[in-house]
N, C-alpha and C positions, 0 to 999 in steps of 0.2 A: 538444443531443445526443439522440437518436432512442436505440433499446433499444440499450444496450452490448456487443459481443462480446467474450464470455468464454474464452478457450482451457482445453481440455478438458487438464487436470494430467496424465495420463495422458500425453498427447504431448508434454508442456513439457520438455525437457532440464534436467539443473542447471544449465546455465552460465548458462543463459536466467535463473534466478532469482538466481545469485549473480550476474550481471551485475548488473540492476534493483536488487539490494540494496549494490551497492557503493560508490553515491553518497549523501555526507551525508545530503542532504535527503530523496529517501526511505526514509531510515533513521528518520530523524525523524519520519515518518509512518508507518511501519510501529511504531515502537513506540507512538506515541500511540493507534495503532487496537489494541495488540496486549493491551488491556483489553477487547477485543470488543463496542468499543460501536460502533455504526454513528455517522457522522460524517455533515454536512449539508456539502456541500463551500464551500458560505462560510460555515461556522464554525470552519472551518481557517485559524489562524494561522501564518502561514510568513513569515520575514525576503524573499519576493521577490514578483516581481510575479505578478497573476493566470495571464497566461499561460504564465509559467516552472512555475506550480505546476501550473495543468492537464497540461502536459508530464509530469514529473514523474508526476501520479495516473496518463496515459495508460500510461506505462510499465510501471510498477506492474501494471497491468491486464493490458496486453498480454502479460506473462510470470506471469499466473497468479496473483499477488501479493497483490490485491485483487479487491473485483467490487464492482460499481457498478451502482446501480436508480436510476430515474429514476420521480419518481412527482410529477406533474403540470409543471411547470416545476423544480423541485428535484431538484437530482441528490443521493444520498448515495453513500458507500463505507465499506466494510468490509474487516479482514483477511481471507482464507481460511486463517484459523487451522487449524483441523481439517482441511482438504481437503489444504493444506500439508504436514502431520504424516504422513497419510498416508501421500502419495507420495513425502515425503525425511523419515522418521524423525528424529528430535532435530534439525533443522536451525535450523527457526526459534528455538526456545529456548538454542543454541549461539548463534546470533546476536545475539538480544537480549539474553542474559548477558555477551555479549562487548564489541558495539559501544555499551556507554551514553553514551561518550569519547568518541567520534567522530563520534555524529550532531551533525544541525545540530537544534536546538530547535524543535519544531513544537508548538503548544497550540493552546485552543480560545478564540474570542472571546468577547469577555463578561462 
Protein backbone atom coordinates (compact mmCIF):
# COMPACT_ATOMS: atom_id res chain seq x y z
CA UNK A 1 0.00 0.00 0.00
CA UNK A 2 1.61 3.49 -1.23
CA UNK A 3 0.63 6.56 1.52
CA UNK A 4 -2.98 5.93 2.99
CA UNK A 5 -5.85 8.39 2.50
CA UNK A 6 -7.19 9.75 5.27
CA UNK A 7 -10.78 11.41 5.21
CA UNK A 8 -10.70 14.88 6.85
CA UNK A 9 -13.43 14.09 10.28
CA UNK A 10 -14.80 17.37 9.53
CA UNK A 11 -16.66 15.98 6.51
CA UNK A 12 -17.10 12.37 7.82
CA UNK A 13 -20.95 12.10 8.65
CA UNK A 14 -21.91 9.92 11.84
CA UNK A 15 -23.60 7.25 10.05
CA UNK A 16 -20.34 6.81 8.10
CA UNK A 17 -18.60 5.93 11.48
CA UNK A 18 -21.45 4.16 13.25
CA UNK A 19 -21.59 2.15 10.16
CA UNK A 20 -17.62 0.95 10.27
CA UNK A 21 -18.30 0.36 14.03
CA UNK A 22 -21.20 -1.82 13.70
CA UNK A 23 -19.51 -4.98 12.67
CA UNK A 24 -18.00 -7.32 15.45
CA UNK A 25 -14.66 -7.54 14.16
CA UNK A 26 -13.86 -4.03 13.80
CA UNK A 27 -15.26 -3.44 17.05
CA UNK A 28 -12.67 -5.69 18.07
CA UNK A 29 -10.08 -3.70 16.74
CA UNK A 30 -11.18 -0.56 17.71
CA UNK A 31 -11.00 -1.43 21.22
CA UNK A 32 -7.68 -3.27 21.11
CA UNK A 33 -6.13 0.01 19.44
CA UNK A 34 -8.47 2.06 21.96
CA UNK A 35 -5.31 1.82 24.48
CA UNK A 36 -3.54 4.13 21.90
CA UNK A 37 -0.98 2.01 21.17
CA UNK A 38 -0.10 2.03 17.36
CA UNK A 39 -0.37 -1.68 16.13
CA UNK A 40 2.11 -3.30 13.32
CA UNK A 41 -0.80 -4.76 11.13
CA UNK A 42 0.73 -8.31 11.37
CA UNK A 43 0.65 -8.29 14.82
CA UNK A 44 -2.98 -8.18 14.77
CA UNK A 45 -4.62 -11.31 15.83
CA UNK A 46 -8.08 -11.71 14.29
CA UNK A 47 -10.11 -15.19 14.03
CA UNK A 48 -10.16 -14.56 9.82
CA UNK A 49 -8.09 -14.36 7.03
CA UNK A 50 -5.46 -11.83 5.96
CA UNK A 51 -7.68 -10.38 3.49
CA UNK A 52 -10.87 -10.31 5.30
CA UNK A 53 -8.89 -8.30 8.06
CA UNK A 54 -7.31 -5.84 5.51
CA UNK A 55 -11.03 -5.23 4.61
CA UNK A 56 -12.08 -4.63 7.60
CA UNK A 57 -8.63 -2.05 8.68
CA UNK A 58 -9.66 -0.45 5.03
CA UNK A 59 -13.08 0.48 6.34
CA UNK A 60 -12.12 1.57 9.49
CA UNK A 61 -9.91 4.08 7.73
CA UNK A 62 -11.92 4.91 5.16
CA UNK A 63 -14.59 6.45 7.74
CA UNK A 64 -12.27 8.20 9.71
CA UNK A 65 -11.94 5.48 12.30
CA UNK A 66 -8.25 4.76 12.26
CA UNK A 67 -5.13 6.16 10.24
CA UNK A 68 -2.63 4.18 8.92
CA UNK A 69 1.43 5.01 8.10
CA UNK A 70 3.46 2.97 6.31
CA UNK A 71 7.05 3.18 7.16
CA UNK A 72 9.19 1.11 4.93
CA UNK A 73 7.31 -2.05 4.00
CA UNK A 74 5.28 -2.13 7.38
CA UNK A 75 2.19 -0.72 7.62
CA UNK A 76 0.81 0.22 11.23
CA UNK A 77 -2.59 1.70 12.53
CA UNK A 78 -3.95 3.48 15.19
CA UNK A 79 -7.27 4.76 16.79
CA UNK A 80 -8.10 8.45 16.09
CA UNK A 81 -8.99 8.64 19.44
CA UNK A 82 -8.80 12.39 20.11
CA UNK A 83 -9.69 13.48 16.43
CA UNK A 84 -12.82 11.13 16.99
CA UNK A 85 -13.71 12.98 20.34
CA UNK A 86 -13.63 15.81 18.87
CA UNK A 87 -15.93 15.71 16.09
CA UNK A 88 -18.71 13.31 17.98
CA UNK A 89 -18.14 14.09 21.66
CA UNK A 90 -18.69 11.00 24.19
CA UNK A 91 -19.08 8.68 21.15
CA UNK A 92 -16.27 6.57 21.03
CA UNK A 93 -16.34 6.04 24.88
CA UNK A 94 -20.26 5.18 24.82
CA UNK A 95 -19.11 2.69 22.48
CA UNK A 96 -16.49 1.09 23.93
CA UNK A 97 -18.46 1.03 27.44
CA UNK A 98 -21.18 -0.52 25.73
CA UNK A 99 -20.01 -3.01 23.06
CA UNK A 100 -17.42 -5.25 25.22
CA UNK A 101 -20.24 -8.17 24.46
CA UNK A 102 -20.43 -8.01 21.33
CA UNK A 103 -17.07 -7.69 19.68
CA UNK A 104 -15.29 -10.34 18.17
CA UNK A 105 -11.73 -10.72 20.08
CA UNK A 106 -8.88 -9.10 18.40
CA UNK A 107 -5.26 -9.50 20.26
CA UNK A 108 -1.85 -9.07 19.60
CA UNK A 109 0.57 -11.93 18.39
CA UNK A 110 3.08 -13.12 20.51
Amino acid sequence: MANAEHPDLAEVPLITVLSALSDPLRMGIVRLLADGAERQWGELDAPVSNSTLSHHLKVLRSAGVTRTRMEGTRCFVRLRADELTDRFPGLLDSVLDVEAHGATEVGVKG
